[in-house]
Structure formats: C-alpha cells, structure tokens
C-alpha positions as CSV (number, residue, x, y, z in Angstrom):
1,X,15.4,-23.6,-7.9
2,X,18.0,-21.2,-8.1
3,X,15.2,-18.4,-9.9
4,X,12.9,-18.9,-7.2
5,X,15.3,-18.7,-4.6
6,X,17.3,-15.5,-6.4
7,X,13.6,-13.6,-6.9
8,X,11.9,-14.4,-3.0
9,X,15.5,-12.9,-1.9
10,X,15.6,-10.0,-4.1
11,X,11.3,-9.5,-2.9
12,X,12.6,-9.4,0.1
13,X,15.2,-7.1,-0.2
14,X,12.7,-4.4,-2.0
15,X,10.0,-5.4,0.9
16,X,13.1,-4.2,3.5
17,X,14.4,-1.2,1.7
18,X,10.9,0.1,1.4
19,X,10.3,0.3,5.3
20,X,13.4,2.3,6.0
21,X,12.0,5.5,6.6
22,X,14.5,8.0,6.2
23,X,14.6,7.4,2.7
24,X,12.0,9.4,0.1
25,X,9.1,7.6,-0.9
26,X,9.3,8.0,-4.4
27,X,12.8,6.4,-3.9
28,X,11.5,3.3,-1.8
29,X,8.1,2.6,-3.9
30,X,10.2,2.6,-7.3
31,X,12.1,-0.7,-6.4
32,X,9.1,-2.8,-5.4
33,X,6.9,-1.3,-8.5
34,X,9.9,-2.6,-10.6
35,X,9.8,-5.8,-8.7
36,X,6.3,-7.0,-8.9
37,X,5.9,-5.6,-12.4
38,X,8.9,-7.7,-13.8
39,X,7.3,-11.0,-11.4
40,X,4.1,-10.0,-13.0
41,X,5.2,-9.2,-16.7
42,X,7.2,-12.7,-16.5
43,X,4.3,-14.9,-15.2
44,X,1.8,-12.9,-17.6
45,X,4.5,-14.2,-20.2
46,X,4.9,-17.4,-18.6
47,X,8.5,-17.7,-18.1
48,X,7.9,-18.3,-14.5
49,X,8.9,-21.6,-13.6
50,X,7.0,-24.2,-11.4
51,X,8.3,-24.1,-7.7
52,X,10.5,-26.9,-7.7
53,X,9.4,-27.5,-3.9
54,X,6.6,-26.6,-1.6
55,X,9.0,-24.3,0.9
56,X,10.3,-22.0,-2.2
57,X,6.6,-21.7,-3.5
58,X,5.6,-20.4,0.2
59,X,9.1,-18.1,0.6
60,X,8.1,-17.0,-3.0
61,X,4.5,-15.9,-2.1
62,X,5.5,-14.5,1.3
63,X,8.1,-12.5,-0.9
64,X,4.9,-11.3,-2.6
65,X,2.9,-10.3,0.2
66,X,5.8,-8.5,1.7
67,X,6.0,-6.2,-1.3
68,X,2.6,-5.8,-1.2
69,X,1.9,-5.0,2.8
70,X,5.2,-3.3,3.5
71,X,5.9,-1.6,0.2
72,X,2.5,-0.1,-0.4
73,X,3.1,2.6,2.3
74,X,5.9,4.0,0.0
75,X,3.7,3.4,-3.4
76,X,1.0,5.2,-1.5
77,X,3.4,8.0,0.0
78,X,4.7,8.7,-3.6
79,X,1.5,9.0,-5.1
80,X,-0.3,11.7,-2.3
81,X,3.1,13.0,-2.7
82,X,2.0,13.7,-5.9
83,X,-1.9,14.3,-5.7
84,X,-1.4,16.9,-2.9
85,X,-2.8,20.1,-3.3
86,X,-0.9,23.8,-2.7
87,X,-1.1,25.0,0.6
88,X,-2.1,21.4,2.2
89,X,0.4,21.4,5.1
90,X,1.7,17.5,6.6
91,X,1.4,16.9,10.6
92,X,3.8,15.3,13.0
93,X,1.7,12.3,12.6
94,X,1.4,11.5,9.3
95,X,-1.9,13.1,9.0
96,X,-2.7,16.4,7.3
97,X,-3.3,20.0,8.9
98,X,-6.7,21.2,8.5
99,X,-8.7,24.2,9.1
100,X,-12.3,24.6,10.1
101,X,-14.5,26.8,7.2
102,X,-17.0,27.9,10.0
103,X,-14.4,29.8,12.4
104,X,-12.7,33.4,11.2
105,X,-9.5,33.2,9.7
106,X,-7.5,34.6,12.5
107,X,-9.4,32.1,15.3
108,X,-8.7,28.5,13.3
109,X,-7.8,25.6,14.9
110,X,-5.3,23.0,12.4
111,X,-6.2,20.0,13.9
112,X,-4.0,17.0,12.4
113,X,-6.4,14.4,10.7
114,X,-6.0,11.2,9.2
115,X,-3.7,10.1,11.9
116,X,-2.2,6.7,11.9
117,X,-2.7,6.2,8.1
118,X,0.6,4.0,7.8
119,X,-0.5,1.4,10.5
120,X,-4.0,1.7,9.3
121,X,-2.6,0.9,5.5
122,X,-0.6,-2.1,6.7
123,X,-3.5,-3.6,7.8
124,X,-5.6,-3.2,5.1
125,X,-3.6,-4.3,2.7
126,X,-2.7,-7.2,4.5
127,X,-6.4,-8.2,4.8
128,X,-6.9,-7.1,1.2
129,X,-4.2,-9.8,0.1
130,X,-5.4,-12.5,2.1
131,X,-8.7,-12.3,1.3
132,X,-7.9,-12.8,-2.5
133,X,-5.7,-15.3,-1.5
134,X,-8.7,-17.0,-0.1
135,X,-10.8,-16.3,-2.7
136,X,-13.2,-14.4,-0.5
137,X,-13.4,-11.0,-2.2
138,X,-16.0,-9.4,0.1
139,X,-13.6,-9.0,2.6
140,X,-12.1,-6.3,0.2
141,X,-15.5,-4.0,0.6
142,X,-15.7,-4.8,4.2
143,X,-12.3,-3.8,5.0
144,X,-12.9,-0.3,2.7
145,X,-16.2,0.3,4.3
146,X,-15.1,-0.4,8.0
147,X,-12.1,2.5,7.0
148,X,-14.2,4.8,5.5
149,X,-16.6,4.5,9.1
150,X,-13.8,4.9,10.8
151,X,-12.1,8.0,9.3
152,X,-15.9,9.5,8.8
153,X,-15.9,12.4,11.1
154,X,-12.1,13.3,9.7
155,X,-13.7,13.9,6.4
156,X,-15.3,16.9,6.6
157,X,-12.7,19.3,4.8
158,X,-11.9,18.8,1.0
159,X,-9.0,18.2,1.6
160,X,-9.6,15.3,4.3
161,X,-11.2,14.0,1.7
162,X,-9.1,13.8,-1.1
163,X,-6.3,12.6,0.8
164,X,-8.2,9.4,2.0
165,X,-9.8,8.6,-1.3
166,X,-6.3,8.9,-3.2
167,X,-4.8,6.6,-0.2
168,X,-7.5,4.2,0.0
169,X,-7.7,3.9,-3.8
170,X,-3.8,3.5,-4.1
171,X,-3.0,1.0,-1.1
172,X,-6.2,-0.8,-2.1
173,X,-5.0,-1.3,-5.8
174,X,-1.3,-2.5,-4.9
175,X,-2.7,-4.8,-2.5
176,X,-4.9,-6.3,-4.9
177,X,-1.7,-6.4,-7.5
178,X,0.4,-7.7,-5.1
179,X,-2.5,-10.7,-4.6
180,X,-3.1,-10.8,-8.3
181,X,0.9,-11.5,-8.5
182,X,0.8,-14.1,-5.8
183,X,-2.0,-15.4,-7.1
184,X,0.4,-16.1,-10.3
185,X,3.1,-17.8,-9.3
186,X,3.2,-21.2,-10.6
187,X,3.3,-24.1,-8.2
C-alpha cells in the first residue's frame, strides 16, 4: 500500500511542478521523464506491486495521466527548445514570429502563428490517453488530423511547419507513454 500510495504522491508532485511556469522547461520536463521512466522501467521489470485496493489503483492511474496531460507541455517545450532553428523568434503567445516570403524585406508583416499550442496540447494529450485507455486507438489519428486542419493555414512558412510537426510528434508520443505506463500498472 505504502508504494502505491508514496509513487501516486510523488506523480503528483512532478505533474504540479511541471505546470509552474516560471520555471525553464528543460527543468520541469526532466522530473516527470524521470518519473514515468522509473514507473515504467519497474513495471517492465515487474516489481510493481498489485494495487492492494481499487481507490489506490485509480489515484495511481490518475497520477499517470497527470504526468502525461500536464507534464507534456514542459517535455514538449524542452524539445522545440531544442529543435528550433537560428533566427526563429517566440511571440507573446506562445506561437512563433513569422514572415511572409512574397512581400519585400523592408514591408513584412511577423504575424505570431501557432497560437494557443499549450491549451491545444493539453487537450490532445488528454484525448490521446484516454483513447488508449479505452482501447480505441483511432481516436489518436482523429485527434492528429483534426489539429493538423486546424493549424492548416498557419503552415505555410517552414518554419510553421517544423514547429508543429516537432510538437505534435512530441506531445503525441508522451501521451501515448504516459497511456502505455497506465496501461501497466498492475491491478
């Protein structure tokens, strides 16, 4: 009782620590990769114990699916952090500044694109991880194809690009570790 009752709390501490914003990504998102690896390592090597009751077997996968909604912006941050390219400038929004190729250099507008990415991420790895809960996998390509319709006409710079494919890929992925995880836990 007392490991699944020490791990949901220590989930939930990463799951916390990765929302407060002030602190670097990089900093946030290497707690919660720590924390689902070592879940996932230990169930992999089956030193996970069976919940010894229902309610710390539902705290446990809630733990889980914390990490994997709330810590994925930071996982995701870290990694564009990383995968951006010189001279790509961030907006006030959380999108990136972008210039249009057809206009002359001194005339360019830098609209912001890819707004909203954050809120956008929450929800699609929260619909990523319950659709493997549920064992309804389609749900993932809907939910990739409805964002990619969405975020179509941002997409026309390189950049634009680049930035939603590394994001999409990355939240996508930790969603579907942080399910494969869940997934894991021993009842």
């Amino acid at each position: 009782m007392t490991v699944w009752l020490v791990g949901a709390l220590v989930l939930l501490a990463v799951a916390v620590l990765s929302g407060v914003h002030r602190v670097p990504p990089l900093v946030r998102a290497v707690p919660a990769v720590v924390a689902v690896g070592v879940v996932l390592a230990a169930e992999l090597l089956d030193l996970v114990p069976t919940a010894p009751t229902t309610p710390l077997r539902v705290l446990g996968t809630v733990a889980v699916v914390a990490v994997g909604v709330l810590a994925g912006s930071a996982v995701t941050g870290t990694v564009l952090g990383f995968a951006m390219r010189e001279g790509v400038e961030r907006g006030q929004h959380g999108g990136i500044l972008v210039s249009s190729a057809d206009e002359p250099a001194v005339v360019r507008r830098r609209p912001e694109v890819l707004r909203g990415g954050a809120a956008i991420g929450f929800l699609e790895r929260f619909a990523v991880i319950g659709a493997v809960l549920v064992g309804r996998l389609e749900i993932v390509a809907a939910v990739v194809a409805v964002k990619g319709l969405g975020r179509f006409s941002e997409l026309d710079s390189a950049e634009a690009r680049e930035r939603f494919i590394v994001g999409t890929l990355t939240s996508t992925c930790w969603a579907g570790l942080a399910a494969w995880t869940a997934i894991g836990l021993p009842s």
